[in-house]
N, CA, C and O of each residue as an XYZ file, in Angstrom:
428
protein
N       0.858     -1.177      0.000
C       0.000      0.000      0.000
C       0.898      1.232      0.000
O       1.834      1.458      0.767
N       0.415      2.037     -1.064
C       1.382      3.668     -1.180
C       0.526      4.791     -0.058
O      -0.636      5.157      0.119
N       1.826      5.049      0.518
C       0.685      6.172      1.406
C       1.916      7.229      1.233
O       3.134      7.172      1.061
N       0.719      8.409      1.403
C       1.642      9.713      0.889
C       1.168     11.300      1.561
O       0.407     11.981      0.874
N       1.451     11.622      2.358
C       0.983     13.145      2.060
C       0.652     14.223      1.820
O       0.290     15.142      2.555
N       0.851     14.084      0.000
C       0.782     14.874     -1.113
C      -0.589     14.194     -1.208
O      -0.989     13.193     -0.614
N      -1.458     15.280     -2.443
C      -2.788     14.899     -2.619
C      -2.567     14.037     -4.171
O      -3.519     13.516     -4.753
N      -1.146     14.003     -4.697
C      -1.217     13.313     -5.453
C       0.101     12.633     -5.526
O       0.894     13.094     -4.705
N       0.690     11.431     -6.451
C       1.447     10.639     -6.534
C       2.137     10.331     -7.272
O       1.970      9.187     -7.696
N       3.412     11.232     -7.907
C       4.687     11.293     -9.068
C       4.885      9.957     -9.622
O       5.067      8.829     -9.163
N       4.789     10.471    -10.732
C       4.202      9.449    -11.615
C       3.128      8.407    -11.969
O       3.164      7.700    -12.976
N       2.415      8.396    -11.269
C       0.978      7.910    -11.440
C      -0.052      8.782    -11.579
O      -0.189      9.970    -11.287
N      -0.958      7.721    -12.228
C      -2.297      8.466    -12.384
C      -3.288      7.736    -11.279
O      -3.329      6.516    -11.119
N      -4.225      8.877    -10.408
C      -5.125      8.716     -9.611
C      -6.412      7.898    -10.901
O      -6.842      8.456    -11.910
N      -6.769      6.443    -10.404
C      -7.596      6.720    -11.736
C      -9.650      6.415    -10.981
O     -10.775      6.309    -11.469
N      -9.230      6.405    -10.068
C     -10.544      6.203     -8.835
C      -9.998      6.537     -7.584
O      -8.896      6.260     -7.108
N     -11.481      7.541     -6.865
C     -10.813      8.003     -5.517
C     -12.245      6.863     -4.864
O     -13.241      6.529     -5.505
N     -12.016      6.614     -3.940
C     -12.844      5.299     -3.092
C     -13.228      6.425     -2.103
O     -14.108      7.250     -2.351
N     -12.577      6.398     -1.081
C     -13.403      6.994      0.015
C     -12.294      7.587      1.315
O     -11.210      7.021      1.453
N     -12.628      8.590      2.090
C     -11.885      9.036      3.494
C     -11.770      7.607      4.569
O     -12.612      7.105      5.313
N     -10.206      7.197      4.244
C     -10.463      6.347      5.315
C      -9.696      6.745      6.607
O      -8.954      7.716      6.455
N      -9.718      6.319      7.563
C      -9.814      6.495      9.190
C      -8.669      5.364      9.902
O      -8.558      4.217      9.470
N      -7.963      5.830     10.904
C      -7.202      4.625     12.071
C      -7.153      5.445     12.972
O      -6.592      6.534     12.851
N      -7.955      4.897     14.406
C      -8.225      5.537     15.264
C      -7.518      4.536     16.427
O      -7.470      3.308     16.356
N      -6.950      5.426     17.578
C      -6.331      4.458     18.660
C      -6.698      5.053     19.725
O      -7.113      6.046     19.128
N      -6.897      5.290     20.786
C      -7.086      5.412     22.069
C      -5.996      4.936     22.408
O      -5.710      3.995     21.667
N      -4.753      5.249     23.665
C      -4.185      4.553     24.380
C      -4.053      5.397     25.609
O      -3.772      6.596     25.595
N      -4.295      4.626     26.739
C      -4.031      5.276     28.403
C      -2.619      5.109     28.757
O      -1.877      4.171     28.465
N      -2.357      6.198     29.451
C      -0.815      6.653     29.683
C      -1.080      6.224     31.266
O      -1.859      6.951     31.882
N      -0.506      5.125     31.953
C      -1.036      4.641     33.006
C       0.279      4.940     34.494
O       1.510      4.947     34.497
N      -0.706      5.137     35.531
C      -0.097      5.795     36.566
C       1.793      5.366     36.734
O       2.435      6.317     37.177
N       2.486      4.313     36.481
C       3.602      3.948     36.650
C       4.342      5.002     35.258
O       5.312      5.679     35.598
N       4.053      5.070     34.328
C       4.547      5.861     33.011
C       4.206      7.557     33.534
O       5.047      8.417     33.276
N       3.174      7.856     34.128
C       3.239      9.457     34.552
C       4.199      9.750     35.566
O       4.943     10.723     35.439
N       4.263      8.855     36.753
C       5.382      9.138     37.663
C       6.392      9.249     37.092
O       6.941     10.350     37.055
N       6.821      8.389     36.609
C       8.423      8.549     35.825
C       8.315      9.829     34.797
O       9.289     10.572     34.677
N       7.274     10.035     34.162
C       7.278     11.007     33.032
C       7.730     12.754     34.065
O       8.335     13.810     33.877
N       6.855     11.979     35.254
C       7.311     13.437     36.222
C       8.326     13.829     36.811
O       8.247     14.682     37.694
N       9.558     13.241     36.410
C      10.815     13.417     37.084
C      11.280     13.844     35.748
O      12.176     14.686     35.804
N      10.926     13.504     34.608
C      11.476     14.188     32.896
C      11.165     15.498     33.047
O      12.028     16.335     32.782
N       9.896     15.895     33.493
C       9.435     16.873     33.569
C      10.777     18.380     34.472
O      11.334     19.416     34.111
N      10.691     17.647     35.552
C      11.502     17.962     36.693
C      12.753     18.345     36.292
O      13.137     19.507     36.424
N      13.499     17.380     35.760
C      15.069     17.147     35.792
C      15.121     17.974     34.050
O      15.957     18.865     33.897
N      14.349     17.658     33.054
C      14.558     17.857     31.660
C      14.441     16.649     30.862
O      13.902     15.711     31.449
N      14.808     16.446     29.687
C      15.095     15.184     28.695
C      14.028     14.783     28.187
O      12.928     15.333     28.231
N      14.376     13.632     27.597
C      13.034     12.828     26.729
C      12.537     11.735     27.757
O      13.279     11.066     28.475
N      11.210     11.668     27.711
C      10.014     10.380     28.016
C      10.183      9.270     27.070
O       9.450      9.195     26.084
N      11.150      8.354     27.315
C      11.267      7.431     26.269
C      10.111      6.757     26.425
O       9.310      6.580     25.508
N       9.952      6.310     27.698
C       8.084      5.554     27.719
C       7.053      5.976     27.130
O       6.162      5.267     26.661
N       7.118      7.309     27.115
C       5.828      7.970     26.601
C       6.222      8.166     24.320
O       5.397      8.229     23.408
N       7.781      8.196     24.266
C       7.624      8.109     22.695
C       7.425      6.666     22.259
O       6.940      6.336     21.177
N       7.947      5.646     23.436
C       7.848      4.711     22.411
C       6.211      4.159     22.848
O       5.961      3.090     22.292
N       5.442      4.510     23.440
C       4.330      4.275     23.251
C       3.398      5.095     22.556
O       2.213      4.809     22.385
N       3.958      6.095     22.175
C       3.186      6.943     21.005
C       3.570      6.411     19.276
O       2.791      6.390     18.323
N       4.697      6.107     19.302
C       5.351      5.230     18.074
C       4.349      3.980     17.945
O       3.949      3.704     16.814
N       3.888      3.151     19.116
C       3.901      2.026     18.527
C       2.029      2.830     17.957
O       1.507      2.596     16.868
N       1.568      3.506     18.788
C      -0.105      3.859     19.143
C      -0.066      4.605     17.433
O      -1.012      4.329     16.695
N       0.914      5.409     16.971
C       0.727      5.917     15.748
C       1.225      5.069     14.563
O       1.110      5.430     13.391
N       1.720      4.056     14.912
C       2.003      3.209     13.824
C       0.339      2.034     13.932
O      -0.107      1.404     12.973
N      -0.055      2.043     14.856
C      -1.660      0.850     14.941
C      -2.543      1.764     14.155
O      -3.337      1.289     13.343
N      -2.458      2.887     14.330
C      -3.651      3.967     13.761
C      -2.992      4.067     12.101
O      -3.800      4.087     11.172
N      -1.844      4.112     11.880
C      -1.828      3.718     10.441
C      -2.157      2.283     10.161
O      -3.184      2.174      9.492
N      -1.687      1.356     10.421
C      -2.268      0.096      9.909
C      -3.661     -0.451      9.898
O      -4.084     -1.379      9.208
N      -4.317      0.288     10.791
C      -5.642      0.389     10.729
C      -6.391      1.254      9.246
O      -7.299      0.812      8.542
N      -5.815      2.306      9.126
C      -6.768      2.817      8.214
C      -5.860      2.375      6.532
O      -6.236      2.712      5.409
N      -4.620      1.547      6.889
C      -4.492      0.897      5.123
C      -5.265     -0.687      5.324
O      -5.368     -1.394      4.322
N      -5.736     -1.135      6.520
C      -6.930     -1.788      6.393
C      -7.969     -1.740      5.745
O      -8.423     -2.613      5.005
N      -8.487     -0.504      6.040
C      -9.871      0.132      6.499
C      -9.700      0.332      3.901
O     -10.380     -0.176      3.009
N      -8.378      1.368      3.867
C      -8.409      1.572      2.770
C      -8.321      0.010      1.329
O      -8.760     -0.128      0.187
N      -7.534     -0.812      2.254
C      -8.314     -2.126      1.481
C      -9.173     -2.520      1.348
O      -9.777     -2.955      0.367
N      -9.338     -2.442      2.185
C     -11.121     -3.492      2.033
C     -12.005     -1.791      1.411
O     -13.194     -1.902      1.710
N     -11.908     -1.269      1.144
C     -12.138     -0.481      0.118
C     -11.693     -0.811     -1.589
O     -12.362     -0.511     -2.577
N     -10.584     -1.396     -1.562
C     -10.332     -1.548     -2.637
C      -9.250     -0.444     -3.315
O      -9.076      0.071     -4.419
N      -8.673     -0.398     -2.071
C      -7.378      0.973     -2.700
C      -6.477      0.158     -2.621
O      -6.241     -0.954     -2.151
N      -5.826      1.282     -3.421
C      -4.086      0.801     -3.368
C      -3.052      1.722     -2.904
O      -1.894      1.410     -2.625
N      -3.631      3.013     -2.841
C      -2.845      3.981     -2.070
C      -3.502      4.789     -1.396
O      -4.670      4.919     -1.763
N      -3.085      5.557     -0.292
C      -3.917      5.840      0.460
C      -2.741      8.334      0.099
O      -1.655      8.840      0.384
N      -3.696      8.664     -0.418
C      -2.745     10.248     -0.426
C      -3.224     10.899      0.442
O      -4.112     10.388      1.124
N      -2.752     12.354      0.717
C      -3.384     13.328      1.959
C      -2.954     12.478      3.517
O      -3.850     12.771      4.307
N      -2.343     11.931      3.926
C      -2.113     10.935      4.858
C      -1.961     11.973      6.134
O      -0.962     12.691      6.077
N      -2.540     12.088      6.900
C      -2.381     13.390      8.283
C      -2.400     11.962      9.704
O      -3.018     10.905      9.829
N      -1.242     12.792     10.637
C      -2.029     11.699     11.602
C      -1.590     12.820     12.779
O      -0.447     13.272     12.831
N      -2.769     13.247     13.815
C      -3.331     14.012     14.559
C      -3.375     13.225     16.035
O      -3.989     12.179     16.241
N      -2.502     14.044     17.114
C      -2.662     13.405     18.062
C      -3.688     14.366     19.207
O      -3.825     15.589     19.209
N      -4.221     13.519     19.984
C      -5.161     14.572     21.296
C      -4.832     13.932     22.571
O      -4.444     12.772     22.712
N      -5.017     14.758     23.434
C      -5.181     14.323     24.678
C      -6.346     14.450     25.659
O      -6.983     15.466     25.936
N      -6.478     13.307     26.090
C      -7.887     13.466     26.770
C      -7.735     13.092     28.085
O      -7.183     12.057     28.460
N      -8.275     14.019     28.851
C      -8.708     13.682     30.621
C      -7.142     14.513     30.916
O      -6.454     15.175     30.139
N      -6.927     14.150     32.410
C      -5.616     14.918     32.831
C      -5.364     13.881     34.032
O      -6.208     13.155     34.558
N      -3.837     14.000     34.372
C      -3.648     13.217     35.420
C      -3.590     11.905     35.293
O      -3.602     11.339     34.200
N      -3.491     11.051     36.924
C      -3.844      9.544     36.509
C      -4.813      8.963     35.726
O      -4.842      7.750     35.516
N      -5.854      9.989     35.141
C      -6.912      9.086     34.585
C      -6.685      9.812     32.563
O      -7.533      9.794     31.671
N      -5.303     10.320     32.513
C      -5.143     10.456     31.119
C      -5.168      9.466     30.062
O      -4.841      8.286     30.183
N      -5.646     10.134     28.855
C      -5.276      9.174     27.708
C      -4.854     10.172     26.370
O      -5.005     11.370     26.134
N      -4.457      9.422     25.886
C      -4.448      9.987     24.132
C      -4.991      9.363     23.343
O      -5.502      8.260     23.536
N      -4.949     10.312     21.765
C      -6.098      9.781     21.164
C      -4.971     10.014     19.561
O      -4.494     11.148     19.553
N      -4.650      9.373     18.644
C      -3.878      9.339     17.794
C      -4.747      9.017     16.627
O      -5.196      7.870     16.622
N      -5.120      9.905     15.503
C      -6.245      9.680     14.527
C      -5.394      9.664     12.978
O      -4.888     10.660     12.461
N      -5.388      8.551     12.524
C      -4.633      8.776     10.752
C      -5.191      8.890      9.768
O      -5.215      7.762      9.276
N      -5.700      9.595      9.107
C      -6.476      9.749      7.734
C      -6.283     10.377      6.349
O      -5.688     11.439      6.161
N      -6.788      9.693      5.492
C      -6.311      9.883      3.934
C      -7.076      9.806      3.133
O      -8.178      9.593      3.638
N      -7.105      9.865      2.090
C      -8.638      9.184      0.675
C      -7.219      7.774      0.153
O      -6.018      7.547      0.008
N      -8.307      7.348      0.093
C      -8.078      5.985     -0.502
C      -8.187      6.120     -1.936
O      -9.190      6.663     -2.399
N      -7.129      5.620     -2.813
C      -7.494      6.187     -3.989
C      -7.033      4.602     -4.847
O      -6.760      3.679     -4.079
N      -6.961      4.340     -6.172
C      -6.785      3.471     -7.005
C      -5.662      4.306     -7.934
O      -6.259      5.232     -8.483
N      -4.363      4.296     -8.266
C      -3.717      4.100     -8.792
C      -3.254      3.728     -9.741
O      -3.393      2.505     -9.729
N      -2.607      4.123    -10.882
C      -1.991      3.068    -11.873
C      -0.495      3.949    -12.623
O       0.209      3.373    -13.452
C-alpha cells in the first residue's frame, strides 16, 4: 500500500478516488509511566516511555486505516495526516492518535 501526504502521486495516475479512510487508537498513559514522566518533567530530557508508546499507538492507527483503505479496494492511500489529542488529565489520562487519507486506485 502507497501512502503519501501529497494529494497526489509522481508518476501515477489517480484513476478512482474510493473513500476518506480512518485509524483511530485510544491509548491510556497509566499511573507507573506518569510518575516517571514526572521526574522528565523535573530534571529535563526525553520520556522514552511515553515516545515509544506513542510510536507504537501511531504506527496501529496507520495500519488500521491501510486496512480500512483495502477493504475499500485501494491501493494507495494520499493526503495521509495523523493528529494526536489528549484526553482527561492526570492519573486518569489518555491519548487519542487519529490517521487519515482518501483511498485512492492508482496506476
Amino acid at each position: 500500500m502507497l501512502l503519501t501526504t501529497t494529494n497526489s502521486v509522481e508518476g501515477k495516475q489517480i484513476v478512482e478516488y474510493k473513500e476518506i479512510v480512518y485509524g483511530e487508537v485510544v491509548a491510556g498513559a497509566n499511573f507507573i509511566r506518569d510518575f516517571f514522566a514526572s521526574f522528565t518533567d523535573i530534571f529535563g530530557g526525553r520520556s522514552r516511555s511515553y515516545e515509544s508508546k506513542l510510536t507504537s499507538a501511531r504506527q496501529d492507527a496507520i495500519n488500521e486505516m491501510v486496512t480500512n483503505a483495502q477493504r475499500a479496494g485501494a491501493n494507495a492511500v494520499v493526503g495521509v495526516e495523523v493528529n494526536y489529542t489528549s484526553i482527561g488529565s492526570g492519573s486518569k489520562s489518555m491519548f487519542m492518535i487519529v490517521a487519515s487519507g482518501t483511498a485512492v486506485v492508482v496506476r
